[in-house]
C-alpha positions as CSV (number, residue, x, y, z in Angstrom):
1,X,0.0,0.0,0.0
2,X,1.4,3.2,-1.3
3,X,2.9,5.5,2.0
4,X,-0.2,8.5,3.0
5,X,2.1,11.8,2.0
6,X,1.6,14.1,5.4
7,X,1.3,17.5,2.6
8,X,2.0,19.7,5.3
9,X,4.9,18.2,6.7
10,X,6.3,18.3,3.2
11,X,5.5,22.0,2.6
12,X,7.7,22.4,6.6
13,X,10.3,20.3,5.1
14,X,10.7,22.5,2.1
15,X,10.3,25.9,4.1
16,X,13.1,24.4,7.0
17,X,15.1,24.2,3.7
18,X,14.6,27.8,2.6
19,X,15.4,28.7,5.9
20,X,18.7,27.1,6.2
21,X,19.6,27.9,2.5
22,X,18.5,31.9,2.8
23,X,20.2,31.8,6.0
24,X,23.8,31.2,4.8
25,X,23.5,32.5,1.6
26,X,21.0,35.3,2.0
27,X,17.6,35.6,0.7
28,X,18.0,37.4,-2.5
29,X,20.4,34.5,-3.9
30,X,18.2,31.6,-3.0
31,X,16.4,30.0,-6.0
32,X,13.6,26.9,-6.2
33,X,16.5,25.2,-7.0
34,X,18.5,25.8,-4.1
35,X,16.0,25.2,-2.1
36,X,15.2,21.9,-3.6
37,X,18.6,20.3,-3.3
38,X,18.5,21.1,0.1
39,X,15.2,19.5,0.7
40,X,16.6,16.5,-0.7
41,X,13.5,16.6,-3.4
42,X,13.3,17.4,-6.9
43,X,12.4,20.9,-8.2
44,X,9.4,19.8,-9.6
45,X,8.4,18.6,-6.1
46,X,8.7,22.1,-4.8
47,X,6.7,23.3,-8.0
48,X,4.1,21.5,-7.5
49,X,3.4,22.5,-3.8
50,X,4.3,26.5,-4.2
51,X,4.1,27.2,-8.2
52,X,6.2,30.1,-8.3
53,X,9.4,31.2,-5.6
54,X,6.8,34.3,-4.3
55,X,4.4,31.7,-3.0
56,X,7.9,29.9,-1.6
57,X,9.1,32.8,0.0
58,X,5.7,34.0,1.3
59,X,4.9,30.2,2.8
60,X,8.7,30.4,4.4
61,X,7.8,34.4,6.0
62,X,4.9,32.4,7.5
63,X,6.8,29.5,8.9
64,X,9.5,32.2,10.6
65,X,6.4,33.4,12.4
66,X,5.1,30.4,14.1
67,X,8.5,29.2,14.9
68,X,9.0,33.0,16.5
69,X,5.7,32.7,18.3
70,X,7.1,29.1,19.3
71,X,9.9,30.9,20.6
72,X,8.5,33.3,22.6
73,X,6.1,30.9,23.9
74,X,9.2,28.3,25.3
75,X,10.4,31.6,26.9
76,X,7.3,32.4,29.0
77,X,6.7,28.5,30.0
78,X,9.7,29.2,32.2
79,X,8.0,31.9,34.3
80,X,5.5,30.3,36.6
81,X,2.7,33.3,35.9
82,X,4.1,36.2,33.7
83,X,2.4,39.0,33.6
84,X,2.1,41.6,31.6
85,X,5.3,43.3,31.7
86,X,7.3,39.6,31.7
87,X,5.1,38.9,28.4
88,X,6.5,42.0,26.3
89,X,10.4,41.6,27.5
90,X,9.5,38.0,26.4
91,X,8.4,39.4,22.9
92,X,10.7,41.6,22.5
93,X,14.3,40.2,23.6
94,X,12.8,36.7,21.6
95,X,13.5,39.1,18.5
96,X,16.8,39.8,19.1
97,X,19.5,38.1,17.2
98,X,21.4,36.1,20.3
99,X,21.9,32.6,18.9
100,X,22.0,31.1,15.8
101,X,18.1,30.4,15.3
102,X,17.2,34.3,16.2
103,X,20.0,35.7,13.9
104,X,18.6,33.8,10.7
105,X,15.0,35.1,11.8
106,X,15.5,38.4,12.4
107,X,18.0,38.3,8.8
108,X,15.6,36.6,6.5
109,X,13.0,38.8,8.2
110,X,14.4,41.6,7.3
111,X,15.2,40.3,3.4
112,X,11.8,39.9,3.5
113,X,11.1,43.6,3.9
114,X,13.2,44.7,1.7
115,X,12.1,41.9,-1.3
116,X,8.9,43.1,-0.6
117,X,9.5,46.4,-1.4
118,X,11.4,45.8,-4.7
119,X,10.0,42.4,-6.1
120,X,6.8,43.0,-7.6
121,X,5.2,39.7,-7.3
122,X,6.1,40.4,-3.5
123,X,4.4,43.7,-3.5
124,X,1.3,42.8,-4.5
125,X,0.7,40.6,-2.2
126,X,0.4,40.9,1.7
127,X,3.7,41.0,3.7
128,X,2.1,38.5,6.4
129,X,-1.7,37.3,7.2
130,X,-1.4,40.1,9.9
131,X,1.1,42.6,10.0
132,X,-0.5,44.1,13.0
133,X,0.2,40.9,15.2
134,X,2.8,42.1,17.7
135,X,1.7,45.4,17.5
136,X,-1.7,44.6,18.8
137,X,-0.4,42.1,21.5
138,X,2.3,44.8,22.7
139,X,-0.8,47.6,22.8
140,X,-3.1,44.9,25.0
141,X,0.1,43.8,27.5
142,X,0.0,48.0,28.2
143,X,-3.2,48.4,28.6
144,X,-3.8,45.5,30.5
145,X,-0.9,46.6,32.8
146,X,-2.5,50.6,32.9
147,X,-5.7,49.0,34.2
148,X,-3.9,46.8,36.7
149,X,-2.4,50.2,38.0
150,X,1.2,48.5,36.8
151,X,1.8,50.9,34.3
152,X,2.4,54.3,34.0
153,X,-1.6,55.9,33.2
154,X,-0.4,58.4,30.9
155,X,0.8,57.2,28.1
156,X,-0.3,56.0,25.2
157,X,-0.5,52.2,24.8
158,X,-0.8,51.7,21.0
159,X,2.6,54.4,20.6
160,X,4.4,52.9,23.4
161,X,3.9,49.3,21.6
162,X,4.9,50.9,18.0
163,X,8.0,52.6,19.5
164,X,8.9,49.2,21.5
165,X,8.9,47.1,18.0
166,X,10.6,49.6,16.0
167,X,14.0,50.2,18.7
168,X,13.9,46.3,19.1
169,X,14.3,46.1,15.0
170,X,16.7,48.5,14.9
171,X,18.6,46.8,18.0
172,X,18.5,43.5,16.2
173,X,20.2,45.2,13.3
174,X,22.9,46.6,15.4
175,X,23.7,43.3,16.9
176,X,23.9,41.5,13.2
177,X,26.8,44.1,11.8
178,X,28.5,44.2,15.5
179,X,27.7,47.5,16.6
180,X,26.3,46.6,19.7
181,X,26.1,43.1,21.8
182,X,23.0,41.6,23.1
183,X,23.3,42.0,26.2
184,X,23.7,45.8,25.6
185,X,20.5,45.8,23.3
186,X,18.4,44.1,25.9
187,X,19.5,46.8,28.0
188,X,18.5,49.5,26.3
189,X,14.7,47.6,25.9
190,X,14.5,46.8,29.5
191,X,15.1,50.8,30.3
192,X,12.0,51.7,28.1
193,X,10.3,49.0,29.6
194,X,10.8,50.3,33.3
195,X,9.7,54.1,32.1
196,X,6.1,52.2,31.1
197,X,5.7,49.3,33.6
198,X,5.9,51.3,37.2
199,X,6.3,47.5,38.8
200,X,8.8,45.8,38.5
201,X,7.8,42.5,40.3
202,X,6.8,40.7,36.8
203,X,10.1,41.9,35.6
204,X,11.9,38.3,34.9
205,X,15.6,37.7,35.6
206,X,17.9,38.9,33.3
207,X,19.2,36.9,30.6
């Protein structure tokens, strides 16, 4: 009897694949070829299940998320009841580029970006299913924090959460061409992070 083919397990195994190959290689280089040999499957194998490499790249954008999401998830299960505040620093020192698995997420990430700005098969298609994701978490862990009187009242969730993502992107950067070491970066995060939350006892141990 002919083996049952697990068709999303495939389409992992070929996204893993892109992964590894973008991640040594860098995204713009990486062909349905490339990807294929180091699936160990034929190109036509890949065609079949993504058609063009947009669809490829797309499928891999969405495959970095849930493995981020993973991520920050396996970080939280090691806090007994995180709170608010111990649920962004989670989020946001999960993006940083400190190990091998986070510095090919936060540099194929960014390819992404960038190809999606310039590749026009890219562009006209969403960047992610919900761009918004993290944004809207971030906004609810401040507001949930403001109405718990543990953070500050005053300021504004939803610009707090937008300025957060945007120094930890630029922080991740820094880290990838040397200018700065992690621990520095999570530094700077955890500062901006004490000026919002006005409690520190969900503040986790540093890392």
């Amino acid at each position: 009897m002919p083996k049952r083919v697990d068709h999303e397990e495939r389409r992992g195994q070929i996204a893993e694949a892109l992964v590894r190959v973008a991640g040594r290689r860098g995204l713009h280089a990486v062909g349905m070829r490339d990807v294929a040999a180091e699936a160990g499957v034929s190109l036509r194998l890949v065609q079949y299940y993504f058609g063009t490499k947009e669809k490829l790249l797309l499928y891999g954008l969405q495959h970095l998320t849930d493995r981020f999401t993973a991520r920050v998830g396996a970080r939280l299960r090691s806090r007994a009841a995180p709170g608010p505040r111990a649920t962004a620093e989670a989020l946001l020192l999960t993006s940083l580029p400190t190990d091998e698995e986070s510095r090919t997420f936060h540099l194929l990430y960014t390819s992404y970006a960038i190809l999606s700005v310039t590749d026009e098969a890219l562009a006209a298609q969403p960047f992610i299913d919900n761009p918004d994701a993290a944004e809207d978490a971030l906004t609810g862990l401040v507001r949930q924090a403001q109405e718990s009187g543990l953070a500050d009242p005053g300021v504004d969730a939803r610009t707090e959460a937008i300025g957060l993502l945007a120094m930890a992107a630029a922080m991740g950067t820094s880290i990838l061409v040397g200018q700065r070491q992690p621990e520095s970066a999570a530094g700077v995060l955890r500062h901006h992070l004490d000026r919002i939350f006005t409690s520190s006892g969900d503040r986790p141990p540093s890392t």
